[in-house]
Each structure stands twice: as structure tokens, then as C-alpha cells.
C-alpha positions as CSV (number, residue, x, y, z in Angstrom):
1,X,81.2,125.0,79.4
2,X,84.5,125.8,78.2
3,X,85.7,126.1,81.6
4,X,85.2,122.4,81.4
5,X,87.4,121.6,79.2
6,X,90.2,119.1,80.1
7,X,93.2,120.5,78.6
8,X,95.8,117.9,77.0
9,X,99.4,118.3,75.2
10,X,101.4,116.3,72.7
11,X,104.8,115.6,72.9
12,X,106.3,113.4,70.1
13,X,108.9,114.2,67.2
14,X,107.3,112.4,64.5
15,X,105.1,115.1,62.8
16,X,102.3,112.3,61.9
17,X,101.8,111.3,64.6
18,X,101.4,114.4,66.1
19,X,98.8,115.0,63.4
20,X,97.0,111.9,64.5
21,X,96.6,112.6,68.2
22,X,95.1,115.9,67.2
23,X,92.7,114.9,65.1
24,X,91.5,112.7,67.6
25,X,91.3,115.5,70.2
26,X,89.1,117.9,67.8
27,X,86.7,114.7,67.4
28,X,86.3,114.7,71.5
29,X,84.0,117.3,73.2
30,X,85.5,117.6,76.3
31,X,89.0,118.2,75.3
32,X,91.2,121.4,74.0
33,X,94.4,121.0,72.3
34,X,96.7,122.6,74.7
35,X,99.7,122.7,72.5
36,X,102.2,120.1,70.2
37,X,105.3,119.7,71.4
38,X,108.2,117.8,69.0
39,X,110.3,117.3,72.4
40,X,110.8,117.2,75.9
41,X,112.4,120.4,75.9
42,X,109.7,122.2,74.9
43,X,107.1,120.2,76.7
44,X,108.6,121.4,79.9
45,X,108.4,124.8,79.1
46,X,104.7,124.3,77.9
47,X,104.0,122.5,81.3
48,X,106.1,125.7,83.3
49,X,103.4,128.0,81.5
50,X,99.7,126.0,81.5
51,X,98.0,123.7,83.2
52,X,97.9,120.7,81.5
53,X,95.5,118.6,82.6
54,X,96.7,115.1,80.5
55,X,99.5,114.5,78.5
56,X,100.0,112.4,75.4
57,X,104.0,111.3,75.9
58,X,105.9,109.5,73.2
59,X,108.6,107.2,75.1
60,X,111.2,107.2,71.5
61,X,112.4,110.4,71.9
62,X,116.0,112.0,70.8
63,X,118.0,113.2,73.6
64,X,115.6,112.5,76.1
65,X,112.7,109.7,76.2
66,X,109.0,110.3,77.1
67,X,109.8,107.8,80.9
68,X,113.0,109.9,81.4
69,X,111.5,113.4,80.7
70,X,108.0,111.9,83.0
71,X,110.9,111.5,86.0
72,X,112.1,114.7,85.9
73,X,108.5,116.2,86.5
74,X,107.9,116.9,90.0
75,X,103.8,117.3,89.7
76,X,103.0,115.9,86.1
77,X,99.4,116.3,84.7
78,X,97.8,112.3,83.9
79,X,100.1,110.8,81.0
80,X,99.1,108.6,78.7
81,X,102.3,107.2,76.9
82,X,102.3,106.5,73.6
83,X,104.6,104.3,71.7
84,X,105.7,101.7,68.6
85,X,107.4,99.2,71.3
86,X,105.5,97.2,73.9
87,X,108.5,96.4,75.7
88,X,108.2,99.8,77.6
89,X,104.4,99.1,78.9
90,X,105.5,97.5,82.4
91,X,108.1,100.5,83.3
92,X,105.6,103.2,82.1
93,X,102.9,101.9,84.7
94,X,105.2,102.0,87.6
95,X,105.4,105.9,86.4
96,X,101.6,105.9,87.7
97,X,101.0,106.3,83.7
98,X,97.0,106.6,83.0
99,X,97.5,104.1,79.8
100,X,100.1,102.7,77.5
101,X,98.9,103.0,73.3
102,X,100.6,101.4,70.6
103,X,101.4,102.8,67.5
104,X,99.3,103.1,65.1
105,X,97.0,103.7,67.7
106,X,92.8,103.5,66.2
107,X,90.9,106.3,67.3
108,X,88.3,103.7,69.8
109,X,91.4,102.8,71.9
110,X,92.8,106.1,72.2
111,X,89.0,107.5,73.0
112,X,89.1,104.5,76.0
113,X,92.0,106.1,76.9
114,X,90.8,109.2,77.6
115,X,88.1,107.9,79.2
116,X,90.5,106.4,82.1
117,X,92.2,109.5,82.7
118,X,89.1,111.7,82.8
119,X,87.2,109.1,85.4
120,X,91.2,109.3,87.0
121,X,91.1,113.1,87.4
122,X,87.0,113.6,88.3
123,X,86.7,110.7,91.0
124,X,86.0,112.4,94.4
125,X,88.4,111.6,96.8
126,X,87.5,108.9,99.3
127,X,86.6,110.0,102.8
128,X,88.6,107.7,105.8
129,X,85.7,106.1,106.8
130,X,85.1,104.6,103.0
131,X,88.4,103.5,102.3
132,X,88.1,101.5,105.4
133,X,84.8,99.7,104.5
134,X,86.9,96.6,103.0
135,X,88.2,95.6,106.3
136,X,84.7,95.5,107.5
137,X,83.4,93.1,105.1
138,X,81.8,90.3,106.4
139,X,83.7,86.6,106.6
140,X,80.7,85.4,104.2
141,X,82.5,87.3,100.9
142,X,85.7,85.8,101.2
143,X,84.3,82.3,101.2
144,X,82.8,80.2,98.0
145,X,81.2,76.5,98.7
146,X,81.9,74.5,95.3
147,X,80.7,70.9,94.0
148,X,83.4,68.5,93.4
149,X,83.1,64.9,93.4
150,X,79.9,64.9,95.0
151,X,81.2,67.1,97.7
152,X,80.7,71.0,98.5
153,X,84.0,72.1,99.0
154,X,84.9,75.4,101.0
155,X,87.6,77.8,99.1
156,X,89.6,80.6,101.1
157,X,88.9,83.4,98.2
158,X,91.9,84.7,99.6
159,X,94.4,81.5,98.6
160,X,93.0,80.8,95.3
161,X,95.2,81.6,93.1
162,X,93.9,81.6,89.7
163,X,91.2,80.1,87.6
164,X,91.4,78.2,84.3
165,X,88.5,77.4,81.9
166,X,88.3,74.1,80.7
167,X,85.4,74.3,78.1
168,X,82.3,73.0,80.4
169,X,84.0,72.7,83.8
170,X,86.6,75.7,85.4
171,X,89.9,74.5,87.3
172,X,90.0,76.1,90.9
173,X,93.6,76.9,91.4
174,X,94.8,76.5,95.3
175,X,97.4,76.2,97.7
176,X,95.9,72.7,98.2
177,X,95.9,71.9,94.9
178,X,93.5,72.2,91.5
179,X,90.3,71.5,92.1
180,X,87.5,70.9,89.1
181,X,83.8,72.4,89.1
182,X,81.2,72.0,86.7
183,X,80.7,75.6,85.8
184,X,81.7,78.0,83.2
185,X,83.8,81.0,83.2
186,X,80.8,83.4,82.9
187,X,79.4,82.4,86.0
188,X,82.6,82.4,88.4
189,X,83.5,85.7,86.4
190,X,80.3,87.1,87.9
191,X,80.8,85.8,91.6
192,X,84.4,87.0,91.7
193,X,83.5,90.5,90.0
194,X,82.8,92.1,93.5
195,X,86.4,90.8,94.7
196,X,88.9,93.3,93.4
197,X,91.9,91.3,93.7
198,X,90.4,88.9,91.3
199,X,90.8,90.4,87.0
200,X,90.6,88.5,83.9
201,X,93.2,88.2,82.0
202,X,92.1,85.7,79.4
203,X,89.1,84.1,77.9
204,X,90.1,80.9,80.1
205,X,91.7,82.7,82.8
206,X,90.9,84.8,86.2
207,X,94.3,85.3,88.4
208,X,93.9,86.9,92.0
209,X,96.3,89.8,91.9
210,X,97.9,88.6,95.2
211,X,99.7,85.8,93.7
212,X,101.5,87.6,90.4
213,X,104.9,86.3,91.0
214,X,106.2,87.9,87.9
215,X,105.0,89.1,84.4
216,X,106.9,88.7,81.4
217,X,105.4,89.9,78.2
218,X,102.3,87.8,77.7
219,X,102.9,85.8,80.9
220,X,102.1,85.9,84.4
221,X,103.8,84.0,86.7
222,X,101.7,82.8,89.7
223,X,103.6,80.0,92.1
224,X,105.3,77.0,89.8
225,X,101.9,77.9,86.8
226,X,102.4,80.1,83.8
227,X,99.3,81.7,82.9
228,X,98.8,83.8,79.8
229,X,97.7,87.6,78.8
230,X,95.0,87.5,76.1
231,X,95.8,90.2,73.7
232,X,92.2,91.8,74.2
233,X,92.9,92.1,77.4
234,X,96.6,93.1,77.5
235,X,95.7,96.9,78.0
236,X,93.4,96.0,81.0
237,X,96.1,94.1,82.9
238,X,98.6,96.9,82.7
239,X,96.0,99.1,84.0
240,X,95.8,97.1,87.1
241,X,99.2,97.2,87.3
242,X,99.6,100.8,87.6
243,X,96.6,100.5,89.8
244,X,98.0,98.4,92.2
245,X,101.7,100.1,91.6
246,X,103.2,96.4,91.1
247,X,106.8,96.3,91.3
């Protein structure tokens, strides 16, 4: 069983923190403490001798920050960054970073951390002929007939752009315009679940992926609209975005 054992470092120079993160790893079955590293120096070193199968990375760092030290590593094991400023969440997921914590991080987020980079490093790799069944999927999915005014309106799934709750009724952001439905966001949630470009970013809104012009803190921006980043879901969202390597 031991061979099992996913094997995860620490680099950070704050001692307590340090003592945090691995107290969390003793409480989680399917992880050994590698070694606890105070810098990047020595966290190279470390990486030079083991495998290291995830990494906890401060970004503060003397000398060298956790995002600097990350580009210097050729092959690095899944990192999971860790950090007291938000402002470094969008550049760490363009590192292809597994997760972005904020310090003082609670022991139920880090855990769903973990969680991401162990499905990340024990999903089979696709064969061709799978990651080619999107293209094959038939014109019926990427269409929705809604009621509006009495009428059943077609929408091109693939130009909506977003869509806003509005208590009983849901606003179906287009390039033709906004059109109202009598519907909840439960129930387009659902429909839209089996559409990846579609995530929810809010408790009032769902944006299609396609359209982010441009996020900026707690906004996206999608065409000439502004829609916001619910706090509950802010660590999803950036988790698409290193998904889907936005730029």
C-alpha cells in the first residue's frame, strides 16, 4: 500500500506555515511528507534527489518566489501554490498550477485541493479516438428551444454568451440580444451541465467560457457586460482557467 503513496513537499520560509501544511498531510491517508523546504534553493535540490509527486509552493519567497522558482523547473511534479495575496491567482494558473490556497488556508479546502491534483495525476490518458468524440456530437446538443413571449425561441448554445438569474425568470445572454425565460437557474444549470464551455460562476450567473474577454479580480468581462465571480466559487473559476490555459 505504501507504494501508493503520493509523495508531496513544502516549500515556504514561514515556519508556521510549514507546520500547518504538515499537519494536514499526516491527517491524509494517501499522502507521505516528502520533505520541508524553507526555500527554493533547497527545494530544487530535494526535487534533483526524489520524486515528488505534488508540491505545496509558497509564491512570497526571499530571493526567489514560489512562480519564479516553478519556471525554472523543466519537469515539475503538480503544484499547488500557496499564498496570503490573491493577486497572484491568475499568473499561477497559466503555470498549469493544480490550485491556488489562501492563507490561512482551513484544512477542507486544502483537502479539495488534494483532491484535484490526485484525480490530475491518476486520470488515464485519453485514447485519439475519445478525445475526438466531441466533434461527433450530434447538432441536437448544441441547440435549446426556449419560451418567450409566447414563442419557442431557438438558441445557438454556441453564441450565448452568459446567463443571469433574475429571481423567477433567467436572462439568455446573445449576440442578438437578452432574451427572458420563465425558469430558474437550477434548471438551465442542469441542461447546460453536459456543455463544458458553459461554468458557474455565481449564484445568478453561468458564462460560456468562449466569450471571457477579460477577468479582473472578481470580474469577467464578456463583450460590452461585466459579470461577477461569487466568492464560493472563485477557486472553481481559476481552476477552469488553468484548465483551459486562458491567457
Amino acid at each position: 500500500m505504501s507504494n501508493d503513496l503520493l509523495r508531496i513537499m513544502i516549500v515556504d520560509d514561514e515556519p508556521i506555515a510549514r507546520d500547518i501544511m504538515e499537519t494536514y498531510i499526516s491527517k491524509v491517508p494517501t499522502l507521505r511528507l516528502a520533505g520541508s523546504c524553507s526555500n527554493a534553493i533547497e527545494a530544487f535540490q530535494m526535487l534533483n534527489k526524489q520524486q515528488i509527486d505534488i508540491m505545496l509552493l509558497d509564491i512570497n519567497m526571499p530571493e526567489i518566489t514560489g512562480i519564479e522558482f516553478l519556471k525554472t523547473i523543466k519537469y515539475p511534479p503538480k503544484v499547488i501554490f500557496t499564498t496570503a495575496y490573491a493577486e497572484y491567482a491568475i499568473e499561477s494558473y497559466e503555470l498549469d498550477a493544480v490550485d491556488y490556497l489562501l492563507k490561512p488556508v482551513p484544512f477542507d479546502r486544502f483537502l479539495k485541493a488534494i483532491n484535484k491534483a490526485t484525480a490530475t495525476i491518476n486520470a488515464p490518458a485519453k485514447p485519439a479516438q475519445a478525445q475526438e468524440a466531441p466533434s461527433a456530437a450530434l447538432a441536437s446538443d448544441k441547440l435549446m428551444f426556449v419560451k418567450s413571449g409566447g414563442k419557442l425561441i431557438k438558441i445557438d448554445l454556441s453564441k450565448l454568451w452568459f446567463v443571469e438569474g433574475l429571481k423567477d425568470y433567467i436572462a439568455l445572454w446573445t449576440e442578438q440580444g437578452k432574451i427572458i425565460v420563465h425558469s430558474t437557474m437550477k434548471h438551465i444549470e442542469e441542461h447546460l451541465d453536459k456543455h463544458q464551455n458553459f461554468a458557474r460562476v455565481h449564484k445568478s450567473y453561468i458564462v460560456n467560457l468562449d466569450y471571457i474577454d477579460e477577468v479582473d479580480g472578481n470580474t469577467i468581462r464578456i463583450k460590452t457586460q461585466s459579470v461577477m465571480i461569487g466568492n464560493t466559487y472563485r477557486d472553481d473559476v481559476y481552476s477552469i482557467l488553468n484548465r483551459y490555459k486562458f491567457l
